[in-house]
VORO-166377 format. One record per residue (C-alpha): residue number from 0; x, y, z. Coordinates in pm, 1 decimal. Example, Ala and Ser with C-alpha at 12.3 -4.5 7.8 and 13.67 -1.06 7.14 Angstrom:
REM VORO-166377
<0, <1230.0, -450.0, 780.0>>;
<1, <1367.0, -106.0, 714.0>>;
***
This chain:
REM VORO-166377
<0, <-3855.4, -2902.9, 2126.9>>;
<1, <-4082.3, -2618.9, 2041.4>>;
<2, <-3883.8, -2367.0, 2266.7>>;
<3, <-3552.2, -2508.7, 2058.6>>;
<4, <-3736.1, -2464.4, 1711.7>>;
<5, <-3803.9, -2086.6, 1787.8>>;
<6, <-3437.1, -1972.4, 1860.6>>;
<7, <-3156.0, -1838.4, 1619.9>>;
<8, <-2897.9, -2036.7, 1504.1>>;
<9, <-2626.3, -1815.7, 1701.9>>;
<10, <-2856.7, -1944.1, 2028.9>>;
<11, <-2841.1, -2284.1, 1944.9>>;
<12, <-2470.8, -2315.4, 1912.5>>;
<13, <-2450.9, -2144.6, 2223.9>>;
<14, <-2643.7, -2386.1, 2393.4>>;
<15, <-2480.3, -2695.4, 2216.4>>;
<16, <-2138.5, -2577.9, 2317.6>>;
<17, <-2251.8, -2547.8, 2673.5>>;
<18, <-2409.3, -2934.9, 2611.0>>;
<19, <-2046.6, -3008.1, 2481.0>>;
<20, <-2154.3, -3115.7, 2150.8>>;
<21, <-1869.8, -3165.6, 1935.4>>;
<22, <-1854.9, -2984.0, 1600.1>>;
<23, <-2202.7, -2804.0, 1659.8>>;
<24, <-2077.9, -2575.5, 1426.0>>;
<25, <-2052.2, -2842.3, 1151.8>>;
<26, <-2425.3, -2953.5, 1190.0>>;
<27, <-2747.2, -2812.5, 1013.0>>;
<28, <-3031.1, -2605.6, 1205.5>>;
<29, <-3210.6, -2945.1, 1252.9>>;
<30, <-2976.2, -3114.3, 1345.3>>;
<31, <-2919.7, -2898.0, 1634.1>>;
<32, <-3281.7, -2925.5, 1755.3>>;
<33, <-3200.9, -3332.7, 1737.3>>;
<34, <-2899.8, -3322.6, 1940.8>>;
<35, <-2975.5, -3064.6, 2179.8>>;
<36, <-3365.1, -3278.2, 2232.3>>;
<37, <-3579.7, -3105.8, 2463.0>>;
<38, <-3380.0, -3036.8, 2718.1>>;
<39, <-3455.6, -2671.3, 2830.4>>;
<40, <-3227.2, -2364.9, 2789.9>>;
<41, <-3166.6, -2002.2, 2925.6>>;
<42, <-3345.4, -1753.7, 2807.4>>;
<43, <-3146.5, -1559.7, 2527.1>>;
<44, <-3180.0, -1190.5, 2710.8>>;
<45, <-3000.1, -1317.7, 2957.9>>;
<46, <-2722.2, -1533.1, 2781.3>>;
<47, <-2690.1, -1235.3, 2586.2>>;
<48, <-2669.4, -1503.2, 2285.5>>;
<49, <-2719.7, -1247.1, 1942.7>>;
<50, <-2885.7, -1342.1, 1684.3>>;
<51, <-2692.6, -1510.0, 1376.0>>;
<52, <-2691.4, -1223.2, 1085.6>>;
<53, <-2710.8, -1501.1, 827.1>>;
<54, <-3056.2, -1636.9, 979.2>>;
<55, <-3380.3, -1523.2, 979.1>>;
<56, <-3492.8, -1366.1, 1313.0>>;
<57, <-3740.1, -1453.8, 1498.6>>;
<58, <-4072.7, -1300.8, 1550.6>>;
<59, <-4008.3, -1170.6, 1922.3>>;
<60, <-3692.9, -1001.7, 1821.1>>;
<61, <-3833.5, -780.2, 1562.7>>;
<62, <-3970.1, -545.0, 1701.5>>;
<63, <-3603.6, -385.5, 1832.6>>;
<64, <-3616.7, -137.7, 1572.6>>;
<65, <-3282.7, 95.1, 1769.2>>;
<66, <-3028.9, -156.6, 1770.5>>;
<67, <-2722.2, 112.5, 1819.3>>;
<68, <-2580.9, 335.7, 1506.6>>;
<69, <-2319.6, 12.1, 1452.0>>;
<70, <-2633.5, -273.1, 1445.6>>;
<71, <-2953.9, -149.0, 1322.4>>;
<72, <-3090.7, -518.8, 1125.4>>;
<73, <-3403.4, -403.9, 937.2>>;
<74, <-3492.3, -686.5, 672.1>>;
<75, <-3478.0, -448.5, 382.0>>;
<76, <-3112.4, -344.3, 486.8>>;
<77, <-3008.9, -696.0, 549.4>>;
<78, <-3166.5, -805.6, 214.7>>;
<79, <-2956.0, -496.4, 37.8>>;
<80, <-2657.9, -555.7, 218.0>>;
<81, <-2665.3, -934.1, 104.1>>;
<82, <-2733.9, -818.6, -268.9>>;
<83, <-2448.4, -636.1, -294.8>>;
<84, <-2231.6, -895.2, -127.8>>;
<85, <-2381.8, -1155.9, -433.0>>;
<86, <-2350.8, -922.5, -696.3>>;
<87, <-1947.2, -781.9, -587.1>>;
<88, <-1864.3, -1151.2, -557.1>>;
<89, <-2022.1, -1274.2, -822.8>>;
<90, <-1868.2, -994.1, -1054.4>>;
<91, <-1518.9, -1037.6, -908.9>>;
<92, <-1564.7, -1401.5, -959.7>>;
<93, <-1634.7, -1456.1, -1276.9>>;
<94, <-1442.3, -1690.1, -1508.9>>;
<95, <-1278.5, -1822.9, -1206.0>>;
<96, <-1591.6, -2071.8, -1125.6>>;
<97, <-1510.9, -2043.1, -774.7>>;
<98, <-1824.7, -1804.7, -662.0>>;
<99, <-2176.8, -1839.3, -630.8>>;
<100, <-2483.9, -1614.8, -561.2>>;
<101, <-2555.3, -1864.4, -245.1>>;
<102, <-2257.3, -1741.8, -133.4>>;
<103, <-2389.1, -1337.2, -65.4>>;
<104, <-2696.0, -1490.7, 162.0>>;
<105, <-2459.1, -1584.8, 437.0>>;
<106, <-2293.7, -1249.0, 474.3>>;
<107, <-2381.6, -1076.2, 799.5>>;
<108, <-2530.9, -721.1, 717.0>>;
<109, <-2332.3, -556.6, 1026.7>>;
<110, <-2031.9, -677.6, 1128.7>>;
<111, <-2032.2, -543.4, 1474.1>>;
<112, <-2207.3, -793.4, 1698.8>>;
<113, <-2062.1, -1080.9, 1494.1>>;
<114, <-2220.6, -1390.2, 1649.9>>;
<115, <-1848.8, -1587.7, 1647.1>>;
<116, <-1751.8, -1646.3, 1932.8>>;
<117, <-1417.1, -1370.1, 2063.9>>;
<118, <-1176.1, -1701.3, 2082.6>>;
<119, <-1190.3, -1768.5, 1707.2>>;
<120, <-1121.2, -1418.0, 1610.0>>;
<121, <-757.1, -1356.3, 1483.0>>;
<122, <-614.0, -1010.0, 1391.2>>;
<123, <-538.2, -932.6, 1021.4>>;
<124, <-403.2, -581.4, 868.4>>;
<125, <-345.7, -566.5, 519.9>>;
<126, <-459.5, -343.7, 201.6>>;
<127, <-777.0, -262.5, 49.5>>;
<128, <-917.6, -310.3, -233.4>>;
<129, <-1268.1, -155.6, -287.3>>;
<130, <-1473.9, -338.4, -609.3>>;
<131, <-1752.4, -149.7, -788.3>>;
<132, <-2006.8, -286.8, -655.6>>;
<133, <-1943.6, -147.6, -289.8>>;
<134, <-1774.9, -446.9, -117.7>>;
<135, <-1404.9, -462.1, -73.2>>;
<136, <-1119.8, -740.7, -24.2>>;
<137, <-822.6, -695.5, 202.9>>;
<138, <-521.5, -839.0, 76.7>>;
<139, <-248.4, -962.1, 348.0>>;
<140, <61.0, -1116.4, 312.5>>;
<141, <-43.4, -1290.0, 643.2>>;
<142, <-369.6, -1383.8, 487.5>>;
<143, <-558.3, -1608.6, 276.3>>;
<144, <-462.0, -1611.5, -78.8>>;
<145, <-818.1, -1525.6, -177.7>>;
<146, <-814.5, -1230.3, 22.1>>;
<147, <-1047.4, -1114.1, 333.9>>;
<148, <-1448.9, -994.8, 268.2>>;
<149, <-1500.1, -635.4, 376.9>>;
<150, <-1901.8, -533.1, 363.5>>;
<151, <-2022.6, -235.6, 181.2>>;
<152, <-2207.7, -163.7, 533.8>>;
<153, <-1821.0, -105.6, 667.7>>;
<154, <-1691.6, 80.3, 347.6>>;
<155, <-1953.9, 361.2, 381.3>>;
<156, <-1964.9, 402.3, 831.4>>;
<157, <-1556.2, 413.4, 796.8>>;
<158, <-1552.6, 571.2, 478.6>>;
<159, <-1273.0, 341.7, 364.2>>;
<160, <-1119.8, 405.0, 30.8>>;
<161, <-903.1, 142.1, -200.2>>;
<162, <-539.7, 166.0, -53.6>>;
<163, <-645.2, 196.4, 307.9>>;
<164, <-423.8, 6.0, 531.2>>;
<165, <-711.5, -183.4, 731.4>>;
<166, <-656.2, -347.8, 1078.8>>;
<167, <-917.5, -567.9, 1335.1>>;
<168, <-1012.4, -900.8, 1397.1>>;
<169, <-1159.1, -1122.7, 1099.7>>;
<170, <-1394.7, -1447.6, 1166.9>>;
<171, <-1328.6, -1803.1, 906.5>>;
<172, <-1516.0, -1818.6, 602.4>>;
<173, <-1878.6, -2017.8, 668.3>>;
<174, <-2036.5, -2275.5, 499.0>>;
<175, <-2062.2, -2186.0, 135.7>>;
<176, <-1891.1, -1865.3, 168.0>>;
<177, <-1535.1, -1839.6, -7.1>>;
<178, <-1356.5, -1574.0, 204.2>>;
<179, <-1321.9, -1524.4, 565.4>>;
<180, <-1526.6, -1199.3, 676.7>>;
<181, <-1406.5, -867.6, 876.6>>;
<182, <-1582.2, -827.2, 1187.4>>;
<183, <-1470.1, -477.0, 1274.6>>;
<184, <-1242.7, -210.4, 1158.7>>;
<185, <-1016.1, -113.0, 1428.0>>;
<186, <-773.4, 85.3, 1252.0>>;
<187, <-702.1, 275.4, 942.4>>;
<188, <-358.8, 345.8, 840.6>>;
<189, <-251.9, 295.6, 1192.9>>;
<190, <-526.1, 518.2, 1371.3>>;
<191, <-856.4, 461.6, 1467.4>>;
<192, <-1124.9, 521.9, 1252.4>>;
<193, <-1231.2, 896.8, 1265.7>>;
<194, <-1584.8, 1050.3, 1222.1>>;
<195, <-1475.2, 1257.2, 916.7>>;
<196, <-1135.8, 1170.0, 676.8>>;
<197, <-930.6, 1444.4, 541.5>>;
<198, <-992.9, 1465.9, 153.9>>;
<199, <-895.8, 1257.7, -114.7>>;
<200, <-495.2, 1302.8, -246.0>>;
<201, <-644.7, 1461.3, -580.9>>;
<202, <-853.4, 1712.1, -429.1>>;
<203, <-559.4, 1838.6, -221.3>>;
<204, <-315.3, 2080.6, -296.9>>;
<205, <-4.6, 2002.5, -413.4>>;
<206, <314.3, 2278.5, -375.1>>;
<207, <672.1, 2290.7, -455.5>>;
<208, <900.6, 2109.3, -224.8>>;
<209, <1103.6, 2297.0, 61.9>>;
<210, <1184.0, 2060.2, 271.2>>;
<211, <1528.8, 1874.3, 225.7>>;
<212, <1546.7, 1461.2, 258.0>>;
<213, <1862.5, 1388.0, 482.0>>;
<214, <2029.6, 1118.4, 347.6>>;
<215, <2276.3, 899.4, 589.4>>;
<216, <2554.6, 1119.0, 582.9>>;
<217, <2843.4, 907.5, 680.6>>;
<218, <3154.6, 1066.3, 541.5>>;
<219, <3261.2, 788.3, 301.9>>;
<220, <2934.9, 760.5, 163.6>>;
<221, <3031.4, 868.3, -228.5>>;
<222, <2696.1, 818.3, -327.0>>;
<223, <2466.9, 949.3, -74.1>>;
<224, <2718.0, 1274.4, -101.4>>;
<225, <2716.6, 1292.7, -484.3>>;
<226, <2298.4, 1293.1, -462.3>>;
<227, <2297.4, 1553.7, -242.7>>;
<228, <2523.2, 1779.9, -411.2>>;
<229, <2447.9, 1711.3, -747.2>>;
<230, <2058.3, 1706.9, -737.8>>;
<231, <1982.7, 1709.8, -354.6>>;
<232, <1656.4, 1529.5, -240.8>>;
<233, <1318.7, 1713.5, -111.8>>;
<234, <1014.8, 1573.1, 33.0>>;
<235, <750.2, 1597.2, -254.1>>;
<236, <953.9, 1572.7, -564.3>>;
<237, <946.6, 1345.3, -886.9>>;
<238, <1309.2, 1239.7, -940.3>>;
<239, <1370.7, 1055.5, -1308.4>>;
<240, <1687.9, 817.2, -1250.4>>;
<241, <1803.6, 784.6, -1625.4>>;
<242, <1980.3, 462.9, -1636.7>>;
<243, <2122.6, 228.6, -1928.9>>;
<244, <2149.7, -134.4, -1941.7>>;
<245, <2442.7, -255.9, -1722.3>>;
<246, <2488.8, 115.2, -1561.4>>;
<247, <2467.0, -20.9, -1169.8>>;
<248, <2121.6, 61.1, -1169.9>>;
<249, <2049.7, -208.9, -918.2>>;
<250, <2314.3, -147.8, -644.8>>;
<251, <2269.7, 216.5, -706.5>>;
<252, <1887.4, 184.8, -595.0>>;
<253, <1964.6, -35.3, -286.8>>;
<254, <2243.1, 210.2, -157.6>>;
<255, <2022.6, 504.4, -230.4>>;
<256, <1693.1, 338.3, 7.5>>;
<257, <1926.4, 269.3, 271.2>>;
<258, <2054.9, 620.1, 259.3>>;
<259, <1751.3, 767.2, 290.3>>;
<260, <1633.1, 513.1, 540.0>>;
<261, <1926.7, 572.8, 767.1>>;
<262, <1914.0, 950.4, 698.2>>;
<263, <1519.6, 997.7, 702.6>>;
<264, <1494.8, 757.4, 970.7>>;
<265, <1123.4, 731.5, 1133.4>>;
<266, <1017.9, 1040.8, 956.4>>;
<267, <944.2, 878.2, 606.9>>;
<268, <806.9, 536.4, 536.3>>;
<269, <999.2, 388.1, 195.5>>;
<270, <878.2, 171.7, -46.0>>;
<271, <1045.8, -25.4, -321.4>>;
<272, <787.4, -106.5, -616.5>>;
<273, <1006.8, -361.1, -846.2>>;
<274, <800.5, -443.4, -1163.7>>;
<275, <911.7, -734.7, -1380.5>>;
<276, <1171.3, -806.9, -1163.3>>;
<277, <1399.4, -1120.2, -1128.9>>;
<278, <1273.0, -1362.7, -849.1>>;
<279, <1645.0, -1372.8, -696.4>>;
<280, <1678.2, -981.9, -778.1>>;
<281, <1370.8, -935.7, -524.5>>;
<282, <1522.6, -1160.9, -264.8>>;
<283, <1817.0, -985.5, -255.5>>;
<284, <1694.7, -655.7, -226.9>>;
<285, <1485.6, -798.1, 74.9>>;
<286, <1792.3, -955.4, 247.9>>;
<287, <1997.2, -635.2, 196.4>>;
<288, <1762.2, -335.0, 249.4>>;
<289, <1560.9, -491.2, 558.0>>;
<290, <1437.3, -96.6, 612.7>>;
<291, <1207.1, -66.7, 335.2>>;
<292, <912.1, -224.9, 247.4>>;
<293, <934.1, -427.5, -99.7>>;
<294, <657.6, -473.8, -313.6>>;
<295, <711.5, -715.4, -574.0>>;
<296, <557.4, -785.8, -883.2>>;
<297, <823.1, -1022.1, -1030.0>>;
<298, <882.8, -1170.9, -1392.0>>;
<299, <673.5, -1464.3, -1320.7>>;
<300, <359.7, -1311.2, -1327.8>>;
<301, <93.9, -1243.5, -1594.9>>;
<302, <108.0, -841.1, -1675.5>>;
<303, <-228.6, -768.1, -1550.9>>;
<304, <-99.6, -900.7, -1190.2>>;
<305, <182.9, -686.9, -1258.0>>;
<306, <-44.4, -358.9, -1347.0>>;
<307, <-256.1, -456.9, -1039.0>>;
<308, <31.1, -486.6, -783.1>>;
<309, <152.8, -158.0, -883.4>>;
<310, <-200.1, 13.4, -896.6>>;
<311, <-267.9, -96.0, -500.5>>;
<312, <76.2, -27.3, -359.8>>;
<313, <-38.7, 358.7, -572.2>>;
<314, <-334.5, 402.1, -382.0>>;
<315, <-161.0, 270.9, -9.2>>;
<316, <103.7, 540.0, -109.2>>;
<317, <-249.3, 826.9, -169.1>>;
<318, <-379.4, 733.3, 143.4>>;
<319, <-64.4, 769.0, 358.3>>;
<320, <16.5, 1072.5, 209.5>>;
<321, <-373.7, 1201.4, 360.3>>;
<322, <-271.2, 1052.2, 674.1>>;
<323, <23.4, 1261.2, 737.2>>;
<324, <278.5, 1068.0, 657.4>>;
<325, <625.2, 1136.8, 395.0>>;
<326, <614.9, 842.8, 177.2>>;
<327, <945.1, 771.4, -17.7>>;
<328, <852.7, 506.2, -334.4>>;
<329, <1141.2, 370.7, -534.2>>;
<330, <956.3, 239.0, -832.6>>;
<331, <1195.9, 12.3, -1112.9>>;
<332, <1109.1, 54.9, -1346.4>>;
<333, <857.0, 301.8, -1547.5>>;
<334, <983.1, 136.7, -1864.0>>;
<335, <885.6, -229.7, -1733.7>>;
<336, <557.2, -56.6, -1594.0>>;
<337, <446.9, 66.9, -1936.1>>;
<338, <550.6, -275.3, -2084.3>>;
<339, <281.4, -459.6, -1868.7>>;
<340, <31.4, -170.8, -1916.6>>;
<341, <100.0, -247.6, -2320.7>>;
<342, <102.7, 209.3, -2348.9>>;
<343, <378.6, 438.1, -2196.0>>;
<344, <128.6, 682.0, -2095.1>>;
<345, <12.0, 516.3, -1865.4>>;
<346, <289.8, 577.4, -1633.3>>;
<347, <193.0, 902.9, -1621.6>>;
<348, <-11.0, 839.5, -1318.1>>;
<349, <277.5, 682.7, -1105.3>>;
<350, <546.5, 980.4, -1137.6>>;
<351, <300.6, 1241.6, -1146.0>>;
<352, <174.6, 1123.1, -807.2>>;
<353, <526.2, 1231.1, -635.7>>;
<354, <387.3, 1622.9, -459.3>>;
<355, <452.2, 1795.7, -138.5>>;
<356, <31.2, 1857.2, 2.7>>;
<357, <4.3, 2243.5, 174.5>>;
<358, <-320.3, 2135.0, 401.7>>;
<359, <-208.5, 2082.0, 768.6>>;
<360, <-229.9, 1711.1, 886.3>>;
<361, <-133.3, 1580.1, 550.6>>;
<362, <193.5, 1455.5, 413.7>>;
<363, <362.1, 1403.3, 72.7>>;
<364, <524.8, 1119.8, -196.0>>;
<365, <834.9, 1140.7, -299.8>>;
<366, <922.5, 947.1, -641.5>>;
<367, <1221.6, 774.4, -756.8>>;
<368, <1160.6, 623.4, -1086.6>>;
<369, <1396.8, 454.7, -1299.7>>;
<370, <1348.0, 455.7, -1658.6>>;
<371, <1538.0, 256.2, -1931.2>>;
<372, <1768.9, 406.3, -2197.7>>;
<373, <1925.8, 307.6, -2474.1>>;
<374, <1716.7, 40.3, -2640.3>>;
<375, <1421.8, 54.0, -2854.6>>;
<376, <1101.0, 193.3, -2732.7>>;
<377, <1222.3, 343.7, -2433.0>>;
<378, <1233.0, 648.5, -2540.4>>;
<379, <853.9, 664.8, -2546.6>>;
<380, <828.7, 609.5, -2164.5>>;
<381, <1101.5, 847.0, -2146.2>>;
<382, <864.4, 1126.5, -2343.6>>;
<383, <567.7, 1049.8, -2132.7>>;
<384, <711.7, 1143.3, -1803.9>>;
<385, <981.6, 1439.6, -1945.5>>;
<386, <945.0, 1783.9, -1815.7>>;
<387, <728.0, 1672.5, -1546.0>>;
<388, <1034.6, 1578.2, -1291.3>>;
<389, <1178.9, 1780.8, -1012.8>>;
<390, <1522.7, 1611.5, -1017.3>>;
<391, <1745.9, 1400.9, -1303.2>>;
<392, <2006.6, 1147.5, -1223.9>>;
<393, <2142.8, 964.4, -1514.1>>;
<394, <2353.9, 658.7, -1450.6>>;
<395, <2626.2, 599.2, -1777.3>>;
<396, <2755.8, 218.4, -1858.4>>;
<397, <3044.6, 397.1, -1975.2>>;
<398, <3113.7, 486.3, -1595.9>>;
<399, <3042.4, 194.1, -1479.5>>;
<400, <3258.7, -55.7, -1684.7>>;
<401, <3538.5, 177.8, -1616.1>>;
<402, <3481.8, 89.8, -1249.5>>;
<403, <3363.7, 421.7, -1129.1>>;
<404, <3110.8, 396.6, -835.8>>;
<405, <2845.8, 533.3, -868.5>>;
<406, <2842.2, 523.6, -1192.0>>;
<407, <2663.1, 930.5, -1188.9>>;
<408, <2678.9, 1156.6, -1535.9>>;
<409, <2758.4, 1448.1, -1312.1>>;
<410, <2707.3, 1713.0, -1631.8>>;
<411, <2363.0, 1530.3, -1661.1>>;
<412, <2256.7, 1536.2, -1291.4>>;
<413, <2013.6, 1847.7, -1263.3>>;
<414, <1742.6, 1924.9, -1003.8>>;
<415, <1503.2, 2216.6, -1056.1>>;
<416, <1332.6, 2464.2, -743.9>>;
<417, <1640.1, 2412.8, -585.8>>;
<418, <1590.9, 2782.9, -417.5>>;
<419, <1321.8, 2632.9, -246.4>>;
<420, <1539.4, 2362.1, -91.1>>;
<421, <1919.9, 2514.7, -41.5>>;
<422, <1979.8, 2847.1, 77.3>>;
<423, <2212.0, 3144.1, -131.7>>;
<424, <2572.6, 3017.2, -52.1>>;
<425, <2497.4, 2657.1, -113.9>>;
<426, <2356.5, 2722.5, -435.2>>;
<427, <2651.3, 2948.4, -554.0>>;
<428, <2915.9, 2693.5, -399.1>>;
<429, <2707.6, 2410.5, -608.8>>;
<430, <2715.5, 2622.0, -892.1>>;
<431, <3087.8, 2649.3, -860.6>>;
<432, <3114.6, 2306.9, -824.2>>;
<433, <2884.5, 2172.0, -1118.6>>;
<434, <3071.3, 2471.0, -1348.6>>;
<435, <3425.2, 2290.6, -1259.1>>;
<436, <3313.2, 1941.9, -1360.2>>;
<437, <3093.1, 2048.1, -1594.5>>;
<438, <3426.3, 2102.8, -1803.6>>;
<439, <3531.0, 1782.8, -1792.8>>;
<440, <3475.6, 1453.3, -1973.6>>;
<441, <3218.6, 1196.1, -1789.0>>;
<442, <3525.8, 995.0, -1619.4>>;
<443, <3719.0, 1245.1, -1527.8>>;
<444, <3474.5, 1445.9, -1368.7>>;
<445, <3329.5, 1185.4, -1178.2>>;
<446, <3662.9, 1109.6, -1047.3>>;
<447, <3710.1, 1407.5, -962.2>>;
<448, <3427.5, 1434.1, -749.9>>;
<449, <3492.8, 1131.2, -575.0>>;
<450, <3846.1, 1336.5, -522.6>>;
<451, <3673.3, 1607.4, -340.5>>;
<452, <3449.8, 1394.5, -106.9>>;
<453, <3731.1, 1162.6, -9.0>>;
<454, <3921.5, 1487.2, 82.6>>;
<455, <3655.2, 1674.9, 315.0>>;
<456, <3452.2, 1516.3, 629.7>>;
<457, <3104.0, 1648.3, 474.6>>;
<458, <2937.6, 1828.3, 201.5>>;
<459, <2936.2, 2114.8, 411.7>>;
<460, <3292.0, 2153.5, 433.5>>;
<461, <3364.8, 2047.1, 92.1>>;
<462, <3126.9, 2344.9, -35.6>>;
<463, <3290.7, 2570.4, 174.7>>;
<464, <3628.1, 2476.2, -44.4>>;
<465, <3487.6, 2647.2, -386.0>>;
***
């Protein structure tokens, strides 16, 4: 009984499960000792049984000092590391009444040599979200609603930032803790964690764009075709989509992302950012644009849920753009955005993010943002974000109650750097082209563009026309 009373908790419920002692796990420390009597029991060194991070350990073990850069346990790091999982909870808690200072105490300090054991491990990728205090949550649409712990310990060794896509195996929340734990980090945005990350989006350097978006290019495509001659796409750029109420904003966005999709195909990763959206609108858009990604933050919730879904799908957006990767974000709308913020300015943020990055190994974010025209206060969000695009599409009600698809202002469609994008002839033919309709009223010269696609097998050949 003595022998029993100096071992770990993580060596006692490896010895009751080889006893075959139902729900050991569920038992106190003393307990344990009861069940387990005096029966004898292999020596830890060789089980290889670890000790249990949330318990004291005992006197023999302490002298390891050199546990491995991943464990090192000293009692003055374990006591830190448990402080700031109390005070991030505790913080992040408050006013729900669901957390508790007891809570931090069970943390493990390294999450390494969890004591679990490997069969109740399950895999988990999802977002995080890094609080003040050092700690982080990982939300998951695969995971608990509360979200996954991630230890401060983890957040500095991986230097893991808030928008990190986070992969590895997580263990169930303990007794008195709220939140199932992550044992590991296995991946980061889809690689494995590396000894030094490239910098953060702000601190790199953003240039014009150059590098055109193919869109899907099937010859009866109107709209992909009118996009691409009237304000063709780049990797990096802002485009404003200027749209009234009842202008086909909707199915103009959903043919657009699968246009890009099927044109862009692996090399860009799109996502849709809906903000006070219809419940059934976001259901459709997932049943008919299976390519993208949607992130929703629907009309049913509060406008602080709304700011925060936006800010984290923001910061995933950052940190694949430091990856390496072209990230396409469709964001409608600005104007709901600024409604849930309660200031238009503080869309600012969102649009401006949209850049093509110079460094080698990193990416860039492309923005399509929608913003509302035509009622009152719109026009502030509309004066927040002017003269910072690279690209304006303007959709017209006018168009689209007359039935013409899509429903594009062609004299209003401009796109700006285009010399960095197009070469001489394409530019003059485009010229020609936007100089023609330009003439025109909106109907007519819409239809008249639809005219000139339906007559030539690409954009290409039509230019060649003028």
């Amino acid at each position: 009984m003595s022998d029993l009373k100096s071992k770990s908790l993580a060596e006692l419920h490896k010895l009751a499960g080889e006893a075959g002692i139902e729900k050991f796990r569920l038992l106190r420390r003393e307990e344990l000792i009861d069940k387990l009597g005096g029966a004898s029991a292999p020596d830890p060194e060789e089980t290889g049984a670890g000790d249990d991070r949330g318990e004291k350990p005992s006197r023999r073990r302490r002298g390891g000092r050199d546990r491995g850069r991943g464990g090192e346990r000293s009692r003055s790091g374990d006591r830190e590391n448990r402080g700031d999982r109390s005070r991030s909870e505790s913080r992040e808690d408050r006013g729900s009444g669901n957390g508790s200072r007891k809570e931090g105490k069970d943390r493990p300090a390294r999450e390494d040599r969890d004591s679990e054991p490997e069969a109740e491990l399950t895999e988990i990728t999802g977002v995080l979200d890094v609080l003040p205090r050092g700690s982080g949550i990982i939300r998951s649409d695969d995971g608990p609603a509360a979200g996954i712990y991630v230890s401060p310990a983890q957040i500095r060794r991986c230097e893991l930032r808030s928008g990190d896509e986070v992969s590895g195996p997580l263990r169930p929340a303990r007794r008195g803790e709220r939140r199932p734990s992550l044992v590991r980090v296995e991946k980061v945005n889809g690689e494995p964690p590396v000894d030094e990350r490239a910098p953060q989006f702000e601190r790199l350097t953003p240039i014009a764009p150059h590098r055109q978006m193919p869109l899907s290019g099937d010859t009866d495509d109107i709209l992909a075709r009118s996009v691409d001659l009237l304000a063709p796409l780049a990797f990096g750029q802002r485009v404003l989509v200027e749209a009234q109420p009842r202008s086909g904003r909707t199915s103009f966005l959903r043919s657009l992302a699968k246009a890009i999709a099927r044109g862009a195909g692996d090399d860009a990763e799109i996502i849709v950012l809906l903000i006070d959206e219809r419940p059934e609108e976001v259901t459709a858009w997932g049943r008919e644009v299976p390519e993208v990604e949607i992130a929703a933050a629907p009309a049913d919730l509060g406008a602080h849920e709304q700011v925060r879904t936006a800010e984290r799908i923001l910061a995933k957006v950052k940190r694949q753009a430091e990856a390496g990767n072209d990230v396409v974000i469709i964001v409608d709308s600005l104007t709901r955005l600024g409604n849930a913020y309660g200031d238009p300015g503080a869309v600012k943020p969102f649009f401006g993010a949209g850049r093509e990055l110079e460094e080698e190994g990193t990416g860039s974010v492309t923005v399509i943002a929608t913003a509302l025209w035509g009622s009152p206060g719109d026009q502030d969000v509309m004066d927040a974000v002017h003269t910072t695009e690279n690209a304006t599409i303007r959709l017209d009600a006018t168009l689209a109650a007359a039935g013409v698809e899509p429903s594009l202002d062609v004299t209003a469609c401009a796109v700006s750097g285009q010399e960095s994008v197009l070469d001489k002839d394409q530019i003059d033919a485009l010229r020609r082209l936007r100089s023609e309709l330009g003439g025109m009223e909106p109907v007519p010269a819409a239809n008249r563009l639809a005219e000139l696609i339906k007559g030539s097998g690409s954009n290409e050949d039509l230019l060649k026309q003028l």
